[in-house]
N, C-alpha and C positions, 0 to 999 in steps of 0.2 A: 504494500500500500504506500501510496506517496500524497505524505503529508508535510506542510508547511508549519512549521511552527515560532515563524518569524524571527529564525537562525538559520534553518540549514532543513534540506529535504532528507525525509529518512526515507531508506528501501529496507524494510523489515530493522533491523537490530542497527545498523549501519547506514553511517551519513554517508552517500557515495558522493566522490571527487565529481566535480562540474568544470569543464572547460569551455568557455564561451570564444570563438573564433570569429571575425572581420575580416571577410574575404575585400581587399580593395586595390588592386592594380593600378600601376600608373596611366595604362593605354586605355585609351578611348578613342572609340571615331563620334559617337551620337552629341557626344556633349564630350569634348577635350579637355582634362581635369575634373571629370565629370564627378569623383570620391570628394575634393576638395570645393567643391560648390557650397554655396550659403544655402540654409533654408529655415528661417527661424531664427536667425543669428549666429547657428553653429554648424559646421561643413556637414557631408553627411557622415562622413567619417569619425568626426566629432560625436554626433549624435548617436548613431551605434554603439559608437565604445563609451560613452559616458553611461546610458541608462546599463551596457553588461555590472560596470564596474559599479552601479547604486543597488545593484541586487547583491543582497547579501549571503544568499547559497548560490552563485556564484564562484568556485574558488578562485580562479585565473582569466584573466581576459586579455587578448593577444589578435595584434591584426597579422593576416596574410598580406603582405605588400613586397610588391622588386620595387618600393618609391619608398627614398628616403624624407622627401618629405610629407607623406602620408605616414609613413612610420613615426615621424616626429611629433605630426598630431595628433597620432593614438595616445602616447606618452603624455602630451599637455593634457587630456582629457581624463588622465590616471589609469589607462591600459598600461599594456608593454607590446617590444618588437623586438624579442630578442635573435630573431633573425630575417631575413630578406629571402621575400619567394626565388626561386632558382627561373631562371626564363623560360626554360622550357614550358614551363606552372604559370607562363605569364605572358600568353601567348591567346592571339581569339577563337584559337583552335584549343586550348586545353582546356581539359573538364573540369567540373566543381568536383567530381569524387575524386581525382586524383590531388587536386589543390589540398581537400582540405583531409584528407590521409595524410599528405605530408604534412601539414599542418601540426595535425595533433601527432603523428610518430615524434616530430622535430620539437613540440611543446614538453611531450615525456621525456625525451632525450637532457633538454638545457633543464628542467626542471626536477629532474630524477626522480618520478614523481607516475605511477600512474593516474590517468583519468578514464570512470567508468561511463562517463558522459559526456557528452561535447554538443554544445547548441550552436550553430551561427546562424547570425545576423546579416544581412547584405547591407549595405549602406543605401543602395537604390530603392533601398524598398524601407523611407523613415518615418511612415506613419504608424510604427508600433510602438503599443501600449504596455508597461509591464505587464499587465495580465494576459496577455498574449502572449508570454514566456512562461506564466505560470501555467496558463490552459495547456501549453504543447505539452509542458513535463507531468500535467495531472495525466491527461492523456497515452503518454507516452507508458505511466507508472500504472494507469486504472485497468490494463488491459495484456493480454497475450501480444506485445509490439514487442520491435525490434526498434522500431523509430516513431516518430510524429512530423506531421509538418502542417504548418497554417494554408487553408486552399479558402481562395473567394466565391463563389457564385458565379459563372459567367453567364452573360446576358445571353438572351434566347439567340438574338440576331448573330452572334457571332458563333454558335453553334454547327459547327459540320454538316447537321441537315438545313441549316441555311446557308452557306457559304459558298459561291457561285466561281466558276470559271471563266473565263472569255478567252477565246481563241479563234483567231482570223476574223475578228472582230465581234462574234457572235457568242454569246452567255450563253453557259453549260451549268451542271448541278456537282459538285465536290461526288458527292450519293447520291447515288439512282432515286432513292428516298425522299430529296430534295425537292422532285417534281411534285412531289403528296405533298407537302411541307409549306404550307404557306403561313400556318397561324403558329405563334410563337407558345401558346398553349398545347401543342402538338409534339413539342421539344421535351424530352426528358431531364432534368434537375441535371446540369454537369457543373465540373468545377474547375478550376487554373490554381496553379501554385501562385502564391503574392511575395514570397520572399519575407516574411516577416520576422520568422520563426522554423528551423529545424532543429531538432532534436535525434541523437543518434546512441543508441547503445553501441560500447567500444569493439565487444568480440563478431560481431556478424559484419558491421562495417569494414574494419581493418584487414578483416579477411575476404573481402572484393565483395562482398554483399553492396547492391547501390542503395544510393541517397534516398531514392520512390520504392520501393518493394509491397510486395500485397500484404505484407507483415507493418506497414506504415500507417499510425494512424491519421485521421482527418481530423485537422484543428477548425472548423467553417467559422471566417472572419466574415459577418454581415453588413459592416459599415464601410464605408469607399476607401479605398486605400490606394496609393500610387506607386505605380515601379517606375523608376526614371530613367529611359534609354534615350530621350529628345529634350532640346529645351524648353515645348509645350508642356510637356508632365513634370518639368519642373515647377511651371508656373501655377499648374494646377497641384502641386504640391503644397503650393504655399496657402493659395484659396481653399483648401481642405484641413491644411493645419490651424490655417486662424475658423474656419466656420467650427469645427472640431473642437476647436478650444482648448490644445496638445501644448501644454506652457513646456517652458523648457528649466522652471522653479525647481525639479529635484537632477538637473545633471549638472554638470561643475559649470560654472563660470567667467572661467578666463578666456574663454572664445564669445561670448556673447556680444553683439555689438549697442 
């Protein structure tokens, strides 16, 4: 059973180790500098690693970065970067399960120290709420899981049995299905990952088990949330953080403008 007791999470008799990871790379094409962007007054980078490091079962919080200065503002915000992703890790072809395997292998390693859990965070994705840290790990702990992760609701229009082709000028159906498919009532409940929140137990992951597996549970986030791969989703980042009312009162500080 995984309970909060406003210290530390227990998994039966024992507090397990929590590693919270900040995946945030220097490169970008959508938005260039796109980890060191403002939104609130603190990068997103910032903002990630302040709220790991204000959870108090939490034990360690640490960014993935090959950028020395993304690495230096995990540290103003009271993270750590005790080392620099390798490039291959840093690259728009490499994967988030290999990233963040080395991640936590290289965490246990400088910290000598196992961790039986590891949450990350993306920085693109900075409209989470603590409780949305707490939800993954109730989740992760309430059930036969190997992981969690937070999934949004996707809108019926962008649904597969709505989503049209055009080729040689003329519109086609993704699925045959498509043609029957006109009323958004017709669409079955699906869902998108938001990046807010994963959660990962250590021995299935590290052993090539992936980040999604049918062993994964669903955290369903109902309120709008933004992933920012454009400069428009950053804008509406910020129009969702002030209608939302997301103060930035419990993370550090020294970045606020």
């Amino acid at each position: 059973m995984w309970m909060d007791d406003g210290m530390s999470w227990r998994d039966g008799n024992r507090s397990p180790a929590v590693l919270a990871v900040i995946p945030a790379r220097g490169g970008s094409k959508g938005i260039p500098g796109k980890n060191m962007k403002r939104l609130g007054g603190l990068t997103l980078v910032g903002r990630a690693t302040g709220l790991a490091v204000s959870q108090r079962w939490i034990d360690q919080t640490l960014v993935s970065t090959d950028d020395p200065e993304i690495a230096a503002e995990a540290i103003r915000q009271g993270g750590e970067a005790p080392f620099l992703r390798p490039a291959e890790l840093a690259s728009d072809t490499a994967s988030s399960d290999d990233m963040w395997r080395h991640a936590w292998r290289a965490a246990e390693e400088h910290y000598g120290r196992r961790f039986d859990i590891s949450i990350l965070l993306e920085p693109t994705s900075p409209l989470r709420q603590p409780s949305d840290l707490t939800a993954t790990m109730t989740a992760l702990f309430d059930g036969d899981h190997d992981g969690a992760a937070t999934v949004s609701p996707t809108p019926a229009h962008y649904a597969p049995q709505k989503t049209l082709t055009v080729e040689n000028g003329r519109i086609g159906f993704l699925l045959d299905a498509g043609a029957r498919t006109a009323r958004r009532q017709d669409v079955p409940p699906l869902f998108h990952r938001n990046g807010l929140c994963y959660a990962l137990r250590r021995k299935p992951f590290l052993d090539g088990a992936p980040i999604l597996d049918t062993r994964c549970a669903a955290v369903v986030i109902d309120r709008p949330v933004a992933n920012i791969d454009d400069p428009f989703e950053l804008e509406l980042a910020e129009w969702l953080l002030e209608r939302q009312g997301l103060g930035v009162s419990d993370l550090p500080v020294s970045e606020i403008a």
